[in-house]
The first five atom37 places (N, CA, C, CB, O) and aatype in JSON, in Angstrom:
{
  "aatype": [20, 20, 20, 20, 20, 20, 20, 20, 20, 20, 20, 20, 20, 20, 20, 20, 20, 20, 20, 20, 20, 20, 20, 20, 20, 20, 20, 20, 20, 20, 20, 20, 20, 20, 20, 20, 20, 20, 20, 20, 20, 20, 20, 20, 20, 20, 20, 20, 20, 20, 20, 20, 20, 20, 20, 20, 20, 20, 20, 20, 20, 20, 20, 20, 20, 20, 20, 20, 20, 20, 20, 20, 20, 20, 20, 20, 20, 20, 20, 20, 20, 20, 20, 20, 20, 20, 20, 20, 20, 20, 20, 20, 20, 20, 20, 20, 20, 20, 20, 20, 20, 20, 20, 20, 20, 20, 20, 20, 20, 20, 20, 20, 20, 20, 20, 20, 20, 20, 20, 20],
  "atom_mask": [
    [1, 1, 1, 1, 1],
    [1, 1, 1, 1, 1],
    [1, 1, 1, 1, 1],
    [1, 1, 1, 1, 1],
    [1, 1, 1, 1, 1],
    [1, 1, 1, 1, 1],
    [1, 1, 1, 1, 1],
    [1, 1, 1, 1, 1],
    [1, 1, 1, 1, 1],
    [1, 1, 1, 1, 1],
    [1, 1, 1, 1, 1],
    [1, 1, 1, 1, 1],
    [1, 1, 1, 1, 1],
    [1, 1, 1, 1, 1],
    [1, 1, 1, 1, 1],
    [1, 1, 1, 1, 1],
    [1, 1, 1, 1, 1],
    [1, 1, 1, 1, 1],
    [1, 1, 1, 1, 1],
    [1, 1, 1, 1, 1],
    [1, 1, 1, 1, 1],
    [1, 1, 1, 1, 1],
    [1, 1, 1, 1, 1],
    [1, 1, 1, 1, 1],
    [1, 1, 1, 1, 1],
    [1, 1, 1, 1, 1],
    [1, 1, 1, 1, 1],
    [1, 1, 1, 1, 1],
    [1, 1, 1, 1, 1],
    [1, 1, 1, 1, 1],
    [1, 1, 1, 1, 1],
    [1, 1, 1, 1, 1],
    [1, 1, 1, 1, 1],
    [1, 1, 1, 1, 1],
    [1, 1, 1, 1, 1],
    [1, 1, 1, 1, 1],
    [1, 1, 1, 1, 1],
    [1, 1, 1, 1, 1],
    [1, 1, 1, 1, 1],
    [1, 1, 1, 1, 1],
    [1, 1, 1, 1, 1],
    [1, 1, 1, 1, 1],
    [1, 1, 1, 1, 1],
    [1, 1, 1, 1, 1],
    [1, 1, 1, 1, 1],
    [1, 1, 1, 1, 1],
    [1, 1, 1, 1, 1],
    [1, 1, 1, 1, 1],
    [1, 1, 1, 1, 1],
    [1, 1, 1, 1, 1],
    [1, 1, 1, 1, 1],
    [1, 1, 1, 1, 1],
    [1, 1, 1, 1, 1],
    [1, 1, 1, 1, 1],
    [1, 1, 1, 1, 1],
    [1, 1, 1, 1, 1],
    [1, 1, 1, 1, 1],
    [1, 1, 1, 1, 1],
    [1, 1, 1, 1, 1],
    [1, 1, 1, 1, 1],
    [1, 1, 1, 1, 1],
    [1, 1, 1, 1, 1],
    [1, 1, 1, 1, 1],
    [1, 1, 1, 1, 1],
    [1, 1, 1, 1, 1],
    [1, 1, 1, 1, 1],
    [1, 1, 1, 1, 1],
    [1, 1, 1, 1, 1],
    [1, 1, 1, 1, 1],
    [1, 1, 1, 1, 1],
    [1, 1, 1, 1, 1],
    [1, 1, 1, 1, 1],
    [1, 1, 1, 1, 1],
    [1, 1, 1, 1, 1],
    [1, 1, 1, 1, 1],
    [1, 1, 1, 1, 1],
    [1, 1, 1, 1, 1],
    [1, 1, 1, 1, 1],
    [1, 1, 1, 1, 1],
    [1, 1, 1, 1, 1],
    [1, 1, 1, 1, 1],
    [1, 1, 1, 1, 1],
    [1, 1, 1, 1, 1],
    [1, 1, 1, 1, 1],
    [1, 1, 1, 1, 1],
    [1, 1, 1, 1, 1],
    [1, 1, 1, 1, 1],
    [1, 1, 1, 1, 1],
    [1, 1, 1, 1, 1],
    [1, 1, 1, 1, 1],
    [1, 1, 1, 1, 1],
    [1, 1, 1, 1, 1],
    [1, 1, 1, 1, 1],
    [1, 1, 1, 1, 1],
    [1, 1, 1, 1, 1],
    [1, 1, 1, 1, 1],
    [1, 1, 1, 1, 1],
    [1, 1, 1, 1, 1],
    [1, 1, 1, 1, 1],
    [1, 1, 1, 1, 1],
    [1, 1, 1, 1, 1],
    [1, 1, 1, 1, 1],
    [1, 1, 1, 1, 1],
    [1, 1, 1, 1, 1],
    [1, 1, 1, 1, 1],
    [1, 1, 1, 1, 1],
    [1, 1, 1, 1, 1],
    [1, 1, 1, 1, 1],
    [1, 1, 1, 1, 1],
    [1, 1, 1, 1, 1],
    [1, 1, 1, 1, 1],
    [1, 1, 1, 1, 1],
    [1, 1, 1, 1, 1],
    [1, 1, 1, 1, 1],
    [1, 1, 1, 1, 1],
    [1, 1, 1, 1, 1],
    [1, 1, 1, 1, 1],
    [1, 1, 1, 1, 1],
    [1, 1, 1, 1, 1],
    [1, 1, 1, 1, 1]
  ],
  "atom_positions": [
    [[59.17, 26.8, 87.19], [59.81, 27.4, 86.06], [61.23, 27.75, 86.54], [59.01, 28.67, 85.54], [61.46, 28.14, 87.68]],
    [[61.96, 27.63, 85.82], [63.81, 27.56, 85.87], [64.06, 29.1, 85.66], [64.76, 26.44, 84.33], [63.41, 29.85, 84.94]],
    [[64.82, 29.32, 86.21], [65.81, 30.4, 85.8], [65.81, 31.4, 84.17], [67.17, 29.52, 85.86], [65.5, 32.5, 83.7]],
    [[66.49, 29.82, 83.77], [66.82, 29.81, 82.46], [65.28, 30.17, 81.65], [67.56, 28.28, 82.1], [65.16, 31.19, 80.98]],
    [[64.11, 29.14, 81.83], [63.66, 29.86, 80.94], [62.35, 30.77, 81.7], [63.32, 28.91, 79.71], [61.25, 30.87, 81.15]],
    [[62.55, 31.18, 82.59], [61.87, 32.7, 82.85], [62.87, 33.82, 82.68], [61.27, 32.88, 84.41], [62.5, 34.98, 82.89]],
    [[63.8, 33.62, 82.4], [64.57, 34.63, 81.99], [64.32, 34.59, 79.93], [66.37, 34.24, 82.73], [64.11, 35.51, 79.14]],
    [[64.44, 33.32, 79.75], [64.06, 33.79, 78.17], [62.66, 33.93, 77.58], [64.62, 32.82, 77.24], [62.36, 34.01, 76.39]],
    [[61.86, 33.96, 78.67], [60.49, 33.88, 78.61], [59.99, 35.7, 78.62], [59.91, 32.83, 80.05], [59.32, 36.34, 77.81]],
    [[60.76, 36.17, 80.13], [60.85, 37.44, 79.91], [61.41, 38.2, 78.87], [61.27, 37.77, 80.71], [60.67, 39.01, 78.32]],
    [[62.84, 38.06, 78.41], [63.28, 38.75, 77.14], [62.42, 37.94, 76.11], [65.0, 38.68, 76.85], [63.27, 38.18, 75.25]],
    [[61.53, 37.22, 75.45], [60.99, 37.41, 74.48], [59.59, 38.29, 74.85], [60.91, 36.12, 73.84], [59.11, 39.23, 74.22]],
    [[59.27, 37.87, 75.68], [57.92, 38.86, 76.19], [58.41, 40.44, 75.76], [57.62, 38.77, 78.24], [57.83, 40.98, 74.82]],
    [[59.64, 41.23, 76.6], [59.93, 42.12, 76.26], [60.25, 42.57, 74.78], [60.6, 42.18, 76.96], [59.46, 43.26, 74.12]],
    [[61.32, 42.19, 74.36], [61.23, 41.85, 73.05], [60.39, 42.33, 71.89], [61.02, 40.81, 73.12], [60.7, 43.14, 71.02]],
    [[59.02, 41.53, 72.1], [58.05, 41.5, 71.5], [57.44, 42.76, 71.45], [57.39, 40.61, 71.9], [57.3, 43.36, 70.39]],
    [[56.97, 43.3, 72.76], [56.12, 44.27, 73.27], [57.2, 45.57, 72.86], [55.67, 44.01, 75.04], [56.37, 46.46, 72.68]],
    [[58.12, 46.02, 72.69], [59.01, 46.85, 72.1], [58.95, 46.88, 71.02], [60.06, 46.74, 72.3], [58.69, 47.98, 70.54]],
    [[59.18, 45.63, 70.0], [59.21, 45.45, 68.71], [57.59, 46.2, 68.35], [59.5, 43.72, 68.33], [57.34, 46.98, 67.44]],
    [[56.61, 45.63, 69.43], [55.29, 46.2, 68.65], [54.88, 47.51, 68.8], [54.13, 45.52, 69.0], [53.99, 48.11, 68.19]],
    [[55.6, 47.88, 69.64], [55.4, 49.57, 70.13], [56.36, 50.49, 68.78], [56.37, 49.92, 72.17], [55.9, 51.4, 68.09]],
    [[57.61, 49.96, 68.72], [58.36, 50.48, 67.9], [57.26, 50.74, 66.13], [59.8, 49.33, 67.96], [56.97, 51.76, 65.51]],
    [[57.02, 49.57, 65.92], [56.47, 49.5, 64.89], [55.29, 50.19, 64.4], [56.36, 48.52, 64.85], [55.28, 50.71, 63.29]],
    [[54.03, 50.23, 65.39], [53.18, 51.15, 65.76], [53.38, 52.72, 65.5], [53.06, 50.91, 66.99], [52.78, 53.55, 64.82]],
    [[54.5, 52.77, 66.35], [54.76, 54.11, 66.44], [55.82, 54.64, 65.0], [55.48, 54.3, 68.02], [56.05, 55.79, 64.62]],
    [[56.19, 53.59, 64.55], [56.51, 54.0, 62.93], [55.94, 53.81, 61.96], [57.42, 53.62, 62.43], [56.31, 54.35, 60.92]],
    [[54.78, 52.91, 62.0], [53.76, 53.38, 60.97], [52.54, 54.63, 61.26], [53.01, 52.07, 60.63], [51.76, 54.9, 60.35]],
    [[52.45, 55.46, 62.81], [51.98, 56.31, 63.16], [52.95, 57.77, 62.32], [51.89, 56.04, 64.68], [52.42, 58.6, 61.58]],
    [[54.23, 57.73, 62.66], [54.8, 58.78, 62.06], [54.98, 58.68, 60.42], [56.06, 58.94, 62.76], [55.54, 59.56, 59.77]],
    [[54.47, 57.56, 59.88], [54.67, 57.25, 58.59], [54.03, 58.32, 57.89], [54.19, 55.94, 58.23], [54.34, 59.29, 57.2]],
    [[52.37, 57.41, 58.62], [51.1, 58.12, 58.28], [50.94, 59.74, 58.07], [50.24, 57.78, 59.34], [50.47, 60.39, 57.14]],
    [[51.6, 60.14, 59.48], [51.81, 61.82, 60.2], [52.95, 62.29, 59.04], [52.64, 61.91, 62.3], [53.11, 63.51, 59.08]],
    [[53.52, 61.83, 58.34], [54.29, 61.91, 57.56], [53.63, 62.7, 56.06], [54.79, 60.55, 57.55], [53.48, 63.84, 55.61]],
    [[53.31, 60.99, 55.59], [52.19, 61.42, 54.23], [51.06, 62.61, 54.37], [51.19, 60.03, 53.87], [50.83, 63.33, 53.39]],
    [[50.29, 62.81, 55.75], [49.4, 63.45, 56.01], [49.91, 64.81, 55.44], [49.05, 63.3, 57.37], [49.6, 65.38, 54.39]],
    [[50.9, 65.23, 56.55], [51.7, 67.09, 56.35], [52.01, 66.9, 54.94], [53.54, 67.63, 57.42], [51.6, 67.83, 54.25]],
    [[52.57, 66.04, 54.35], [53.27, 66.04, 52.84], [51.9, 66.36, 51.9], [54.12, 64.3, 52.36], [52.07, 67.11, 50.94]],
    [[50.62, 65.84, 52.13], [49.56, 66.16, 50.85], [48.93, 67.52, 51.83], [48.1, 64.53, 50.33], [48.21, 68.23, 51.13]],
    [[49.02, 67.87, 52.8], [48.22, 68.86, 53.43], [49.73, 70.18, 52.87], [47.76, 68.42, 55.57], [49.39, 71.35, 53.05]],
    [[50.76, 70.06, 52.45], [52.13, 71.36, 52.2], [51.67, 71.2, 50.7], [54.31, 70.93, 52.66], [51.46, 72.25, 50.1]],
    [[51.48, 70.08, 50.06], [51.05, 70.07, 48.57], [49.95, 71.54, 47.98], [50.12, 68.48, 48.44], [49.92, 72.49, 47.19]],
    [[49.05, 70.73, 49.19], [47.49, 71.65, 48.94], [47.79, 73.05, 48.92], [46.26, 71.49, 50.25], [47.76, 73.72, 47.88]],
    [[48.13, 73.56, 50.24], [48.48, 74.77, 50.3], [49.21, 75.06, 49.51], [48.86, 75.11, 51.2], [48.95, 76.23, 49.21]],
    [[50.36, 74.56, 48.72], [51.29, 75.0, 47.9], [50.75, 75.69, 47.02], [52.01, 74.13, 47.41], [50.97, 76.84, 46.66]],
    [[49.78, 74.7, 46.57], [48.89, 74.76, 45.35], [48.11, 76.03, 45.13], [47.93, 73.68, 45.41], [48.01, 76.82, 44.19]],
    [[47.7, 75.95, 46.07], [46.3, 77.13, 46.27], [47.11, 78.53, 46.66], [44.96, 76.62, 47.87], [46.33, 79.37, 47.12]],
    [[48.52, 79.0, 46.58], [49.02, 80.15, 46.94], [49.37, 79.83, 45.14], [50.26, 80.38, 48.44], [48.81, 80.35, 44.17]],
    [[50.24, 79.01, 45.17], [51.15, 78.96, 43.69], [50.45, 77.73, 42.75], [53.07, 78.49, 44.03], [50.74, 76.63, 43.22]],
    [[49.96, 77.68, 42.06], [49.22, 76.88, 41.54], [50.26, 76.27, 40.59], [47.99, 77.49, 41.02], [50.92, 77.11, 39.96]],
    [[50.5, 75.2, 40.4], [51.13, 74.76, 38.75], [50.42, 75.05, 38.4], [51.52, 73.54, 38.08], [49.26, 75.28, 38.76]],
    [[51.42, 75.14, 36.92], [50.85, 75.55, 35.44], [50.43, 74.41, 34.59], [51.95, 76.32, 34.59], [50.98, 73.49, 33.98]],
    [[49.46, 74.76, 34.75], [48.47, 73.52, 33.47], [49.25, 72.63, 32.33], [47.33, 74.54, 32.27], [49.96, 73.1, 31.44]],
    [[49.0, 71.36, 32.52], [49.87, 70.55, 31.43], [49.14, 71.25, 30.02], [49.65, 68.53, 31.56], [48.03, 71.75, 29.86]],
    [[50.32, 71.04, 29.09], [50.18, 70.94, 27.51], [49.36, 69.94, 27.8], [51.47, 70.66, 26.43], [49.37, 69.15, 28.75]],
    [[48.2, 70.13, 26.31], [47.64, 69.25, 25.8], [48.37, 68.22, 24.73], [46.7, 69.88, 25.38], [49.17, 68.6, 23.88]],
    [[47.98, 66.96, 24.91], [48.54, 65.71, 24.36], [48.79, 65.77, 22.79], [47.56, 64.53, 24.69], [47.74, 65.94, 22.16]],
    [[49.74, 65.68, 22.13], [49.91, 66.12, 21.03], [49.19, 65.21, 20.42], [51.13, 66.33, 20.65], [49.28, 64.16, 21.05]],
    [[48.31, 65.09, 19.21], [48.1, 64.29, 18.02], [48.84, 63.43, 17.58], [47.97, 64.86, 17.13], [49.96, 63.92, 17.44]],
    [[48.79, 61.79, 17.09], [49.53, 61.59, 16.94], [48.95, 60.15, 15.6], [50.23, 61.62, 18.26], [48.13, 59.23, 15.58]],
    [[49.84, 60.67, 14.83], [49.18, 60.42, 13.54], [50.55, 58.67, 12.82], [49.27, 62.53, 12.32], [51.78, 58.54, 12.73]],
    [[49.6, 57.97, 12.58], [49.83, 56.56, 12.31], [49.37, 56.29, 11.0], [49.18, 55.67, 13.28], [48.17, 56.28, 10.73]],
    [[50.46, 56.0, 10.0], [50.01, 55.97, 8.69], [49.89, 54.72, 8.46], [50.78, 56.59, 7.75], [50.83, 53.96, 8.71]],
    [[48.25, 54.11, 7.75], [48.23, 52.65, 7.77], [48.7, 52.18, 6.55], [46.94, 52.09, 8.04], [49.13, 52.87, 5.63]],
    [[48.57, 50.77, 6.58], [49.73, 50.01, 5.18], [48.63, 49.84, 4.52], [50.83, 48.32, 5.33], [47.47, 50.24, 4.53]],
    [[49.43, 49.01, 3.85], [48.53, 48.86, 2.44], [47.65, 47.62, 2.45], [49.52, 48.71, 1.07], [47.56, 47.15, 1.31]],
    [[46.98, 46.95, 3.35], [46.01, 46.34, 3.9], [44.85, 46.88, 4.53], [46.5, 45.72, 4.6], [43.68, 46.71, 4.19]],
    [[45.32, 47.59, 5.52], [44.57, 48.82, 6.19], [43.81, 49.67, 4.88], [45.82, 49.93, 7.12], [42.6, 49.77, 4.7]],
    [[44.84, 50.21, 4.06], [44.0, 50.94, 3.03], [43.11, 50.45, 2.36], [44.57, 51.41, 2.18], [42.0, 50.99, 2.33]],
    [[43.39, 49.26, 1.65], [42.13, 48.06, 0.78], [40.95, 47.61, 1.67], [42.9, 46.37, 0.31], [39.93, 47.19, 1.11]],
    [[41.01, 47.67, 2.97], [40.11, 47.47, 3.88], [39.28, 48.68, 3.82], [40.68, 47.18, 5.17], [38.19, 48.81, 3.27]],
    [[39.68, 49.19, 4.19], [39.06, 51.17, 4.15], [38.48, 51.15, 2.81], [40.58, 52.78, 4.16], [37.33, 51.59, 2.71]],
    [[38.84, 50.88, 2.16], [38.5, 51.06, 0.14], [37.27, 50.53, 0.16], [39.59, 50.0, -1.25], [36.25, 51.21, 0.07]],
    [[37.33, 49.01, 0.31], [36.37, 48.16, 0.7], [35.07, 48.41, 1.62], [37.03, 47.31, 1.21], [34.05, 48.01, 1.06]],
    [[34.95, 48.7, 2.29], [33.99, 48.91, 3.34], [33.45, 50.35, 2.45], [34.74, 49.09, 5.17], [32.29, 50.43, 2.03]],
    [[34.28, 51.24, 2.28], [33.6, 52.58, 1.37], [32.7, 51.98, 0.29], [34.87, 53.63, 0.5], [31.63, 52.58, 0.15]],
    [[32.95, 50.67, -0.69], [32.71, 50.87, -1.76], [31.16, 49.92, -1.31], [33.96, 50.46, -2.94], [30.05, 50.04, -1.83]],
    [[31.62, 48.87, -0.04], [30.74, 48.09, 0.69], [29.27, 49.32, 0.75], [31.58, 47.56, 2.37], [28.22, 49.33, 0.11]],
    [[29.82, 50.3, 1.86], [29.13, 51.4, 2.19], [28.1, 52.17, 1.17], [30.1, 52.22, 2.59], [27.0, 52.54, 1.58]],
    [[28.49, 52.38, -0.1], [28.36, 53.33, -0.86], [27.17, 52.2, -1.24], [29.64, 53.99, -1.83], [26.02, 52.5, -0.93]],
    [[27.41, 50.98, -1.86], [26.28, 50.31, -2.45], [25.24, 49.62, -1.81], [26.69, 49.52, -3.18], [24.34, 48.89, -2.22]],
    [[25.62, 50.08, -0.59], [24.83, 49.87, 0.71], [23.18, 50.44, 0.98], [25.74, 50.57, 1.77], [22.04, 50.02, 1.19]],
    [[24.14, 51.98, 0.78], [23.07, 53.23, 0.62], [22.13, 53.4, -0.56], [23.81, 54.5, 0.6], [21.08, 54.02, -0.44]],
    [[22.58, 52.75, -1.9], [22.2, 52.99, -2.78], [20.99, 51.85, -2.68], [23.21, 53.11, -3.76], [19.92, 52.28, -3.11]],
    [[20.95, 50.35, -2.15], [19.84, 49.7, -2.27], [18.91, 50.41, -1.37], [20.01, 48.29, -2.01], [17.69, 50.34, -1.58]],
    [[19.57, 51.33, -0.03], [18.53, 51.26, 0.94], [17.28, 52.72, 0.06], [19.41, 51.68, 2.89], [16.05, 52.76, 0.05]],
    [[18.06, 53.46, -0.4], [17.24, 54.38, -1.09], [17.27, 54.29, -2.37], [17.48, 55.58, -0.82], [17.39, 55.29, -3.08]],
    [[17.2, 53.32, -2.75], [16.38, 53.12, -4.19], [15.02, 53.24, -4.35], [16.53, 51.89, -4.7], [14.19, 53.07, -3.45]],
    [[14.73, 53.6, -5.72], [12.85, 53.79, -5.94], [12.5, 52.7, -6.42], [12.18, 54.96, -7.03], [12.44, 52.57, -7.64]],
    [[12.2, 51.71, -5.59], [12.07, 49.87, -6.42], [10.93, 50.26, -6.67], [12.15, 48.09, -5.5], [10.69, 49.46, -7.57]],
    [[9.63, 51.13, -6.55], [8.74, 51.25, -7.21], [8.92, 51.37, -8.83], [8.2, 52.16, -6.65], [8.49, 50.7, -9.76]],
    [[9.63, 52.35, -8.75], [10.02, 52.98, -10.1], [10.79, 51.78, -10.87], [11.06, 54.41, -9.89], [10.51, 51.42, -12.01]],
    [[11.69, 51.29, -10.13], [12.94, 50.3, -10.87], [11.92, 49.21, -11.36], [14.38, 49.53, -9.65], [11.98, 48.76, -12.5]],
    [[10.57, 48.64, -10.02], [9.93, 47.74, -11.04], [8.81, 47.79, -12.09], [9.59, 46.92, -10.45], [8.33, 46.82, -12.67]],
    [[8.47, 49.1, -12.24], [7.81, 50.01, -13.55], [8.54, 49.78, -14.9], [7.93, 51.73, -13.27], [8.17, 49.32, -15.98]],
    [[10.03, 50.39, -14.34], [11.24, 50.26, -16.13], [11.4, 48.75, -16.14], [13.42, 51.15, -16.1], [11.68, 48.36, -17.28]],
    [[11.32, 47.84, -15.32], [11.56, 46.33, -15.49], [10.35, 45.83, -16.39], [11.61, 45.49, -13.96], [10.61, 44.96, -17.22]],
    [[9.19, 46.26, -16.3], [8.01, 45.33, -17.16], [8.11, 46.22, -17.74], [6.52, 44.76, -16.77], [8.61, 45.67, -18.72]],
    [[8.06, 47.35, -18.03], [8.29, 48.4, -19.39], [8.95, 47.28, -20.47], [9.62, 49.98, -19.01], [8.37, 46.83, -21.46]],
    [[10.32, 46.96, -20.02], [10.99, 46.65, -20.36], [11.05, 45.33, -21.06], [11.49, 46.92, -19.67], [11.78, 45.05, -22.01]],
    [[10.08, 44.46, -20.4], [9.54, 43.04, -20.49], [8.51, 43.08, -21.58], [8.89, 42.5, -19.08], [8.31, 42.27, -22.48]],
    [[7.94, 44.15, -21.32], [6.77, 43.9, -22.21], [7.13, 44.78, -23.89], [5.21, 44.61, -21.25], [6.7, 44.48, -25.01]],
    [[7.9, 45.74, -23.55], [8.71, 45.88, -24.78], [9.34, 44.81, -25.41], [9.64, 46.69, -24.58], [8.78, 44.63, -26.5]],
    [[10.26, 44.01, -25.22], [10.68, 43.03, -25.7], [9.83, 41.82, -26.22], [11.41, 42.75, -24.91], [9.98, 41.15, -27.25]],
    [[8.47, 41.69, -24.77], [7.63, 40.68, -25.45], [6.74, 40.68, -26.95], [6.74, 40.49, -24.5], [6.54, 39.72, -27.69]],
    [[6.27, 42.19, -27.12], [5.49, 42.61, -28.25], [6.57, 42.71, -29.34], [4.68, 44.0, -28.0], [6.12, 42.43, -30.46]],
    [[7.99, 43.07, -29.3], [8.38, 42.89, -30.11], [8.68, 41.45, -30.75], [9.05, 43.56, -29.94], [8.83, 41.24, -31.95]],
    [[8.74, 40.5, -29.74], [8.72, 39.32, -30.39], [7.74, 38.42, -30.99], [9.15, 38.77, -29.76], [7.83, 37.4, -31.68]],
    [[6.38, 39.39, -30.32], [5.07, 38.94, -31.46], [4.85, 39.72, -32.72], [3.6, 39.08, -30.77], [4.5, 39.06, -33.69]],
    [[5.02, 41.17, -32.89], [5.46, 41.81, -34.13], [6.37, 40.9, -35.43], [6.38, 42.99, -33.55], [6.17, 40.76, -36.64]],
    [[7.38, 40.41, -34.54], [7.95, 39.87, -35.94], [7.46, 38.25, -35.86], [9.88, 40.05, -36.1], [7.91, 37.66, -36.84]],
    [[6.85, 37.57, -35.2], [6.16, 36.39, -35.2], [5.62, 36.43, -36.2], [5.37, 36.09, -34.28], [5.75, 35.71, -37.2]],
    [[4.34, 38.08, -35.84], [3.03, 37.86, -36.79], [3.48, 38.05, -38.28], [1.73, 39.01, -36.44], [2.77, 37.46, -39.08]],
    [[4.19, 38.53, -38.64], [4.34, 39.17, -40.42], [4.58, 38.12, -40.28], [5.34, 40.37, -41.32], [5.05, 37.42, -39.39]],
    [[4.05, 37.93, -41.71], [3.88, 36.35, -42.92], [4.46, 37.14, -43.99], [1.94, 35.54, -43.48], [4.26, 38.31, -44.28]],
    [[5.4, 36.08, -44.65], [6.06, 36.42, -45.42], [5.58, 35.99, -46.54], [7.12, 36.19, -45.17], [5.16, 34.86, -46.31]],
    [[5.37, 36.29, -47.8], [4.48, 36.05, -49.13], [5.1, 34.82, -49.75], [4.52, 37.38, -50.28], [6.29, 34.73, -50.04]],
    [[4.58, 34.28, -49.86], [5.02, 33.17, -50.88], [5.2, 33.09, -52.1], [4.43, 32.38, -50.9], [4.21, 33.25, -52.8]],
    [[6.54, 32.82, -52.78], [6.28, 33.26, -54.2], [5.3, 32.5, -55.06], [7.51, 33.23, -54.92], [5.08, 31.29, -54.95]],
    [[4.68, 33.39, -55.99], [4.04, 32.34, -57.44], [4.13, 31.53, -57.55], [4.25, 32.29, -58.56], [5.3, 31.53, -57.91]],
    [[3.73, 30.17, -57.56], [4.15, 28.94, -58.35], [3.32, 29.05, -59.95], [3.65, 27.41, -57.37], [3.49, 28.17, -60.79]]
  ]
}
């Protein structure tokens, strides 16, 4: 080995081993850094506490006039919704042949009258 490159063999060796010590040792004080910074937080806290955020205001969005016919819709959807689920179909199909059979007798009532024939 030459001169030349055990000499650049050594300065990158060195080099290196500095660069990695350096680095080490600044992400060690980084760390030691963040650590004291949330450990001065805590304590801060617990002598002087912040004061509690406001609660998030309400915040109110007036819909158009699509939004509303939709809403309309689904109510009126809704409403006749409820009304089949509690209906008295017992009852509803009682007034239905009531209803049937009213109409049917009346159409044999006026079947049956015979109308007189006049004199010849």
């Amino acid at each position: 080995m030459g001169f030349t490159t055990g000499l650049l063999g050594g300065f990158t060796l060195t080099t290196t081993l500095i660069y990695l010590s350096l680095s080490l040792h600044t992400r060690n004080r980084v760390h030691q850094a963040t650590l004291l910074h949330q450990q001065s937080l805590i304590l801060n806290n617990v002598v002087e506490p912040l004061p509690p955020l406001p609660p998030p205001t309400n915040r109110e969005v007036k819909a158009g006039v699509l939004e509303t016919l939709k809403d309309r819709w689904n109510a009126e959807l809704e409403k006749n919704v409820r009304q089949l689920q509690y209906a008295d179909w017992n009852g509803i199909r009682a007034q239905m042949e009531e209803g049937v059979s009213r109409v049917y007798r009346r159409a044999f009532e006026k079947g049956g009258e015979v109308v007189p024939e006049p004199p010849k």
